[in-house]
TINUTI-896458 format. One record per residue (C-alpha): residue number from 1; x, y, z. Coordinates in steps of 0.2 Angstrom, whole numbers, padded with zeros to 4 digits. Last residue first. Example, Ala and Ser with C-alpha at 12.3 -4.5 7.8 and 13.67 -1.06 7.14 Angstrom:
<atoms>
atom seq->2; xx->0068; yy->-0005; zz->0036
atom seq->1; xx->0062; yy->-0022; zz->0039
</atoms>
This chain:
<atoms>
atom seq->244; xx->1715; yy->0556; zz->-0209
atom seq->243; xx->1714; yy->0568; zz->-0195
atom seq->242; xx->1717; yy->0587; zz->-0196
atom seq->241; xx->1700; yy->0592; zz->-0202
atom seq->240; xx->1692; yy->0584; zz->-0186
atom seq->239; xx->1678; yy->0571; zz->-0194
atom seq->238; xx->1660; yy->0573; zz->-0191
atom seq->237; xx->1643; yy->0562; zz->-0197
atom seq->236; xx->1626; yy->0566; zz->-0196
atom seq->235; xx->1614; yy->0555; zz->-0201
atom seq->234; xx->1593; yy->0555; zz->-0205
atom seq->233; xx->1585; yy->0537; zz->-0207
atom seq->232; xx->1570; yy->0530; zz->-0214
atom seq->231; xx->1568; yy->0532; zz->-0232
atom seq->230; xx->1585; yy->0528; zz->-0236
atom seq->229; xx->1599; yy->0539; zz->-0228
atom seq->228; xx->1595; yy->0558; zz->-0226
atom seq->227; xx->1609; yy->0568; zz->-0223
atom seq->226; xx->1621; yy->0580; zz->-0213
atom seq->225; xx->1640; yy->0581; zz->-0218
atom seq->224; xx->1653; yy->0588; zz->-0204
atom seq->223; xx->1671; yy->0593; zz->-0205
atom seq->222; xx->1678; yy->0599; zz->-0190
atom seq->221; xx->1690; yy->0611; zz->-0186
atom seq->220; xx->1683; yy->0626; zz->-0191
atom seq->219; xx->1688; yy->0636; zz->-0173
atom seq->218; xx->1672; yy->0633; zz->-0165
atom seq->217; xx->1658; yy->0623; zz->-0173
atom seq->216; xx->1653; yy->0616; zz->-0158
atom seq->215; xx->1638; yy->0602; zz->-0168
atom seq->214; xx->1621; yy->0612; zz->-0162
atom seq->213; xx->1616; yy->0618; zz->-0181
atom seq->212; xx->1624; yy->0600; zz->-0188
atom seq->211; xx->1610; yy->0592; zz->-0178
atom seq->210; xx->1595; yy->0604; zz->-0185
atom seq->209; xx->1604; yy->0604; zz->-0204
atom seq->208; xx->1589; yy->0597; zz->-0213
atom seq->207; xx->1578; yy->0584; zz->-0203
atom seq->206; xx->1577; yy->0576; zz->-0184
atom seq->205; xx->1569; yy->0563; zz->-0174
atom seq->204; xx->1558; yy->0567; zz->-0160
atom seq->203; xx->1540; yy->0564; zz->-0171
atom seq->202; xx->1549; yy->0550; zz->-0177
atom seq->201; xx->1553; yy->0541; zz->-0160
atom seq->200; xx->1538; yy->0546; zz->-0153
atom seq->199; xx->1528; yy->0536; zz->-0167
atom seq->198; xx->1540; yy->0520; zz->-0165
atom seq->197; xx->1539; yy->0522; zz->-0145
atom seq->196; xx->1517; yy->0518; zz->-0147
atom seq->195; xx->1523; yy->0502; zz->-0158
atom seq->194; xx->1540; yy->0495; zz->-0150
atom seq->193; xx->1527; yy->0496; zz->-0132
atom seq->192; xx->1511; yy->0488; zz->-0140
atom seq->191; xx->1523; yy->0472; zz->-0146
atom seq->190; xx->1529; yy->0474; zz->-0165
atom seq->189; xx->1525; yy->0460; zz->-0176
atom seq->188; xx->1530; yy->0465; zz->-0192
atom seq->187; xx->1514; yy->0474; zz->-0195
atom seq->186; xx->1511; yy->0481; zz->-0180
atom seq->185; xx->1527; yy->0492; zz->-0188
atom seq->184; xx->1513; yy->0500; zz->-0197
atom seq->183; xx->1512; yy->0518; zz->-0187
atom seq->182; xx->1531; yy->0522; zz->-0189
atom seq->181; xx->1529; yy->0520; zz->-0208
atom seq->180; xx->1517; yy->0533; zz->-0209
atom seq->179; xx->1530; yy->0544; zz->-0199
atom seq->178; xx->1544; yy->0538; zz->-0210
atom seq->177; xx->1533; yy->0546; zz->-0225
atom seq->176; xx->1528; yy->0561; zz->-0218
atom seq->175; xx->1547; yy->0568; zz->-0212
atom seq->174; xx->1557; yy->0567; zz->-0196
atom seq->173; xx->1569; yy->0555; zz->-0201
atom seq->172; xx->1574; yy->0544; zz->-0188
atom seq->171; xx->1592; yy->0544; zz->-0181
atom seq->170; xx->1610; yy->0538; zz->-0185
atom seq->169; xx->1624; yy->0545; zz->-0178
atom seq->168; xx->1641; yy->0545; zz->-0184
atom seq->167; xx->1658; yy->0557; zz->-0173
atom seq->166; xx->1675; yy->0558; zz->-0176
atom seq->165; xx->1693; yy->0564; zz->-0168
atom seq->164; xx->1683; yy->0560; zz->-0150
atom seq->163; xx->1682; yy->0568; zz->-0132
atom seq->162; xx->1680; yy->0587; zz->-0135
atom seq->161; xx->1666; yy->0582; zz->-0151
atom seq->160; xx->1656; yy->0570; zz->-0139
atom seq->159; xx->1655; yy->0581; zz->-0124
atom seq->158; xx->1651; yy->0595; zz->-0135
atom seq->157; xx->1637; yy->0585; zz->-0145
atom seq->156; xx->1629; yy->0577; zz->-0127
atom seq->155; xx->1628; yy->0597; zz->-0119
atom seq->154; xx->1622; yy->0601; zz->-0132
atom seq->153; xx->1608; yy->0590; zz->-0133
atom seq->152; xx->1606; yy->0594; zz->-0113
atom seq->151; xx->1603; yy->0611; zz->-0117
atom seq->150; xx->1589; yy->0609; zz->-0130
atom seq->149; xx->1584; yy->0594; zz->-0135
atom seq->148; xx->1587; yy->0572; zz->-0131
atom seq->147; xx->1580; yy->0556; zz->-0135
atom seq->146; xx->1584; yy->0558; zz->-0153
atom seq->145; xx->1601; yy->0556; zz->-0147
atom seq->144; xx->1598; yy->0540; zz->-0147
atom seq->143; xx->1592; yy->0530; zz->-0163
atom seq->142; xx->1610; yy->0525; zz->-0167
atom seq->141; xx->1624; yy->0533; zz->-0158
atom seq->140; xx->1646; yy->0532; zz->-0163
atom seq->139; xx->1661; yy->0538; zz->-0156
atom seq->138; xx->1676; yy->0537; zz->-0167
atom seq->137; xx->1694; yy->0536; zz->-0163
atom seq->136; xx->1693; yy->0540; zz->-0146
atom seq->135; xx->1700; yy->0550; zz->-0132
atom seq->134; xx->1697; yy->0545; zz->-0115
atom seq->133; xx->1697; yy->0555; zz->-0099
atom seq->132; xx->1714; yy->0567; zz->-0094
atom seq->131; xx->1723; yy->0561; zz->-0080
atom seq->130; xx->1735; yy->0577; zz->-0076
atom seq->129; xx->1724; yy->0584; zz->-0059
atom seq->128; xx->1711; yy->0569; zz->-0059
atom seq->127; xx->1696; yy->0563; zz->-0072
atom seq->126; xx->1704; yy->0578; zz->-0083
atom seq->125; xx->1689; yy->0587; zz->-0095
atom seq->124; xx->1676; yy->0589; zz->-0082
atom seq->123; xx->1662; yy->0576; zz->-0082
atom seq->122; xx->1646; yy->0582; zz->-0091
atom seq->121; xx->1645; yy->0570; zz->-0104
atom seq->120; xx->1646; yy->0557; zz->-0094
atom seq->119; xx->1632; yy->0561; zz->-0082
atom seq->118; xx->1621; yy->0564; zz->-0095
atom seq->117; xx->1627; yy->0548; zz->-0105
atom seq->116; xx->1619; yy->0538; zz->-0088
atom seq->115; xx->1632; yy->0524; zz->-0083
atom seq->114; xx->1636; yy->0504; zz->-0085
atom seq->113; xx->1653; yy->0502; zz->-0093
atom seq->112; xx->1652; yy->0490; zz->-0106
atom seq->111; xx->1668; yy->0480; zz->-0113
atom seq->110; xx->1670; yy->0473; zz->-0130
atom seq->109; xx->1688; yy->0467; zz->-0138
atom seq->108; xx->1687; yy->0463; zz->-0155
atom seq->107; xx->1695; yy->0450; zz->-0162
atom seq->106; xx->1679; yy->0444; zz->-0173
atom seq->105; xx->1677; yy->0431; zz->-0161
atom seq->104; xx->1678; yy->0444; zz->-0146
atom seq->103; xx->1664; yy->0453; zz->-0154
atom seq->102; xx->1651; yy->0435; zz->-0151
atom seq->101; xx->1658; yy->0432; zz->-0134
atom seq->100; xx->1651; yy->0451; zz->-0129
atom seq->99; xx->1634; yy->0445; zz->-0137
atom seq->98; xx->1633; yy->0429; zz->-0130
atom seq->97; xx->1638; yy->0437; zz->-0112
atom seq->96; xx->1624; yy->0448; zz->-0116
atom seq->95; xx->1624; yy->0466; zz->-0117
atom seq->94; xx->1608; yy->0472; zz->-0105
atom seq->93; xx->1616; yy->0481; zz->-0091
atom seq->92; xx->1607; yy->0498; zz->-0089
atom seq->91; xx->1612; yy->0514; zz->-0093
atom seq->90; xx->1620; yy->0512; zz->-0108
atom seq->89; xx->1640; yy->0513; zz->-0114
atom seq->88; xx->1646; yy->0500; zz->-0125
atom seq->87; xx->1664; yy->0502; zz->-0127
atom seq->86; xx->1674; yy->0494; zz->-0141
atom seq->85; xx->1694; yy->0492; zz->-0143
atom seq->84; xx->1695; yy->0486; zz->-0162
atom seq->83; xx->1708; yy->0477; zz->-0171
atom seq->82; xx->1712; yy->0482; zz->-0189
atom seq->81; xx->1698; yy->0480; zz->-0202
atom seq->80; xx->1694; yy->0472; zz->-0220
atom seq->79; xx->1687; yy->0456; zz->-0211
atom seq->78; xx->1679; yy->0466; zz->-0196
atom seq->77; xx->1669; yy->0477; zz->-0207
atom seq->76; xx->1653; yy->0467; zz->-0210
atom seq->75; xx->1653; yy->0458; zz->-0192
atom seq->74; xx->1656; yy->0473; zz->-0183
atom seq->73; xx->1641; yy->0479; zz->-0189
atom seq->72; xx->1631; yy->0466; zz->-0183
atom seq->71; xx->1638; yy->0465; zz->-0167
atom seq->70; xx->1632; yy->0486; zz->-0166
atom seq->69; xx->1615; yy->0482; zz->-0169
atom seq->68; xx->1618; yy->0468; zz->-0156
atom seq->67; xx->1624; yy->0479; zz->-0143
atom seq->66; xx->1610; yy->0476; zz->-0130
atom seq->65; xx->1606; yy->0497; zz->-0127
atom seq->64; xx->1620; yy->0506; zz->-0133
atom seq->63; xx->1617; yy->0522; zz->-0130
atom seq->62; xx->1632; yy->0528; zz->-0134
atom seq->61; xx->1646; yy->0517; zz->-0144
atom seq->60; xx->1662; yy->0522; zz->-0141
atom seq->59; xx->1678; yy->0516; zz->-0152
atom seq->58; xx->1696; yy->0514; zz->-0150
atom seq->57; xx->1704; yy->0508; zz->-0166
atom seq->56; xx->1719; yy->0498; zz->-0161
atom seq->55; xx->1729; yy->0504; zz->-0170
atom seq->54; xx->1730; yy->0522; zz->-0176
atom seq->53; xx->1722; yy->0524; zz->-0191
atom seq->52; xx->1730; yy->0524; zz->-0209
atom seq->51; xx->1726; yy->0508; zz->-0213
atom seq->50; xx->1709; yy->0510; zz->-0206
atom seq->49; xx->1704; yy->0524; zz->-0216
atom seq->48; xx->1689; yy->0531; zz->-0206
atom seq->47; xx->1674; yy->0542; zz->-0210
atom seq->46; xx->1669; yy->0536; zz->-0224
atom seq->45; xx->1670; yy->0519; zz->-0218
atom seq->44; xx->1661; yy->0522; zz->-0203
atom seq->43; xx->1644; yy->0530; zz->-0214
atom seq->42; xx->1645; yy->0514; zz->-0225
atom seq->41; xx->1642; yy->0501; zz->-0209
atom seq->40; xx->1630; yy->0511; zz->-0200
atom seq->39; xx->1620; yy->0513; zz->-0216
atom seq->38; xx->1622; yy->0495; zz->-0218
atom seq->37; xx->1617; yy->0490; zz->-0200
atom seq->36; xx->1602; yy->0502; zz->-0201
atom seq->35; xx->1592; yy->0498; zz->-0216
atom seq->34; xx->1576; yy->0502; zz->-0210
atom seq->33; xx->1566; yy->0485; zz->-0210
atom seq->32; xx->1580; yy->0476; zz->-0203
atom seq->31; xx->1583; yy->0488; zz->-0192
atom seq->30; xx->1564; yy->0487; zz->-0184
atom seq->29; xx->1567; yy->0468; zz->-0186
atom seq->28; xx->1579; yy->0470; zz->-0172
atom seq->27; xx->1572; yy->0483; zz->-0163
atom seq->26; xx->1555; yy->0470; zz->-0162
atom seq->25; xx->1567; yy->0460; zz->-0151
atom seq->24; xx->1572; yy->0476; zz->-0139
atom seq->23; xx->1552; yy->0476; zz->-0137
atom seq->22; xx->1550; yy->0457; zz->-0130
atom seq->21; xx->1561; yy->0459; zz->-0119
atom seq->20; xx->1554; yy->0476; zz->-0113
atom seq->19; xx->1536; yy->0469; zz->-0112
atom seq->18; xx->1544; yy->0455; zz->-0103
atom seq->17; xx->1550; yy->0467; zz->-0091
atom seq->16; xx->1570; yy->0461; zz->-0087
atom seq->15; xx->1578; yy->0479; zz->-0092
atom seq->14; xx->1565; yy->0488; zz->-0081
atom seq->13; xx->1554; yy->0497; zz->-0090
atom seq->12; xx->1555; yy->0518; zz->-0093
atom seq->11; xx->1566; yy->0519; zz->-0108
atom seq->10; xx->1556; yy->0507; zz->-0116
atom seq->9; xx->1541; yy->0519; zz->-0114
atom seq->8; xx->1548; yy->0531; zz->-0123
atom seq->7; xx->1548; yy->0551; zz->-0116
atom seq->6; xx->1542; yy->0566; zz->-0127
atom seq->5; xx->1553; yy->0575; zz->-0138
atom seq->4; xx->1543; yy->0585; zz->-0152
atom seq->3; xx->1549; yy->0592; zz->-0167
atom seq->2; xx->1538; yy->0601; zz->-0178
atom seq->1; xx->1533; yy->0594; zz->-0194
</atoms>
């Protein structure tokens, strides 16, 4: 199957559409039904040793979108977990008060800055002469950076490797079986817009090594592992060689 980016109709509706409500709900059963929050969940823990991180953890969520995959996740590794400093960064506004209360209760802290990942990724390196931007611990996508190819993907992957020590994403699996899949999420209910994006999303998803082949590579620093995870998802996950 080649890949074939094409534009999702979500990503086009205004954030209080009904049609777009009513879609970022079906996402909810969507990771239900794939497995996500527990992918998520294993895919941090290999790549961080909390009692040996710095603390707090600082953590960047791309393409956030509502947050509430990410709440969840929070939810399972907050017990066994230092405190975390979490951004949500999406281009449009849609984390709920509710939602932001509900990482504060797990001693989080949750912030989102409002901007288009392009434009963050191509800042320069130093916001101003000797401020240099934010380093993280880990920065983290789900079902985004399927959205993007070519020059812009790499631009996204070496922003994300100059400004983080490690780096999970989860995507759809480019393969027959999720694509069948893709065309029977009418059945849990699925509003016309969650069902037409579904396809897309697989058709843009990824298989083998393709993310792993755009990762900067330069100088062996990183440590990277490309896989599939159920039947669903495909992950890629990176850790600088020199941190625990």
């Amino acid at each position: 199957m080649p890949r074939i980016v094409a534009a999702e109709t979500l990503d086009q509706l205004a954030p209080e559409d009904p049609a777009a409500t009513r879609s970022r709900r079906d996402l909810v059963r969507v990771h239900r039904a794939m497995g996500t929050r527990s992918i998520v969940s294993r895919g941090w823990r290999r790549l961080l040793s909390p009692e040996r991180a710095r603390v707090p953890l600082r953590i960047l969520e791309i393409g956030a979108g509502d947050g509430s995959l990410l709440l969840g996740v929070a939810r399972s590794l907050a017990p066994h977990w230092p405190p975390v400093q979490l951004t949500l960064l999406d281009r449009q506004e849609i984390v709920s008060p509710t939602t932001l209360a509900g990482y504060v209760a797990l001693g989080w802290s949750a912030k989102v800055e409002v901007a288009d990942v392009l434009t963050w990724a191509a800042q320069p390196d130093a916001a101003a002469p000797g401020t240099p931007l934010p380093r993280w611990d880990l920065i983290t996508a789900t079902l985004f950076l399927h959205h993007f190819e070519g020059a812009q993907l790499d631009l996204l992957l070496a922003a994300v490797a100059a400004r983080s020590d490690r780096f999970f994403a989860c995507e759809p699996k480019r393969a027959w079986l999720p694509l069948v899949g893709s065309h029977l999420v009418g059945a849990i209910g699925a509003n016309a817009v969650t069902r037409e994006d579904a396809v897309l999303s697989v058709h843009a998803g990824f298989s083998d090594n393709e993310i792993t082949a755009t990762w900067p590579q330069a100088g062996g620093v990183w440590q990277t592992r490309e896989f599939a995870a159920g039947l669903f998802s495909h992950c890629f996950s990176a850790r600088r060689k020199a941190v625990a």
